[in-house]
C-alpha positions, 0 to 999 in steps of 0.5 A: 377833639377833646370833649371839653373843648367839644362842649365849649365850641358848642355852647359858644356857637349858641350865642351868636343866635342869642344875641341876634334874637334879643336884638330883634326883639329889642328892636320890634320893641322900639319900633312899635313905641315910637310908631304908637308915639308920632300916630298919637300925636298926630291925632292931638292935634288937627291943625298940623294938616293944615297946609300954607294958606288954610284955615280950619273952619267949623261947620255945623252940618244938618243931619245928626249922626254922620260921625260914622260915616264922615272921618277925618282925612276925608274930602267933602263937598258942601251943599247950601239950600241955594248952591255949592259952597265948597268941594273937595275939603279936607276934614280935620276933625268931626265932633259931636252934636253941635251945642243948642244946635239939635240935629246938627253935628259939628265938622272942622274943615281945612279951607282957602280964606275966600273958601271959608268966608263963603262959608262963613255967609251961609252960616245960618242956612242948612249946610249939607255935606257929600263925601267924596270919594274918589280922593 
């Protein structure tokens, strides 16, 4: 074989490789934006995890500073003086300090109608909150 014809078929056999790569960088590439993207929004937006039925409630818990321990995506429980409010509620959400409410911090909760207004009647006494955990 000539050496010509030896170096072409050489810098030839380079390309399929090349191309293969920029495919899968290309590729990794988009696959990272577009899973950043639908994660995103996601987050914005609560109420896209309320199911048929629900309705987000907003709870003013009694112990501040429970934004570390509950997170949205989990289930709580919740506890009034007298008895148990709800169980296994979705959290949508948790804010911050409740306003003109010290010690208090806020929880959006996905509920059933019936759900929500037994909460509703209890909103002036201290509400307590237990993760649960086994969900």
């Amino acid at each position: 074989m000539s050496l010509a014809l030896n170096k072409f078929l050489i810098r030839l056999g380079r390309w399929p490789r090349r191309i293969a790569v920029l495919a899968c960088v290309i590729l990794a590439g988009s696959s990272a934006i577009s899973e950043h993207s639908s994660h995103g929004a996601r987050r914005t937006n609560p109420l896209d995890r309320l199911q048929t039925g629900q309705v987000a409630v907003p709870v003013s818990l009694a112990t501040a500073g429970v934004a570390g321990v509950i997170e949205p995506g989990q289930h709580v429980g919740l506890l009034s003086s007298h008895s148990l409010l709800a169980d296994h509620l979705l959290v949508l959400k948790v804010s911050g300090e409740v306003p003109g409410q010290e010690g208090t911090t806020g929880i959006l909760v996905a509920a059933d109608r019936p759900t929500a207004l037994r909460i509703a009647k209890s909103s002036t006494e201290t509400v307590l909150a237990v993760v649960d955990k086994s969900s």
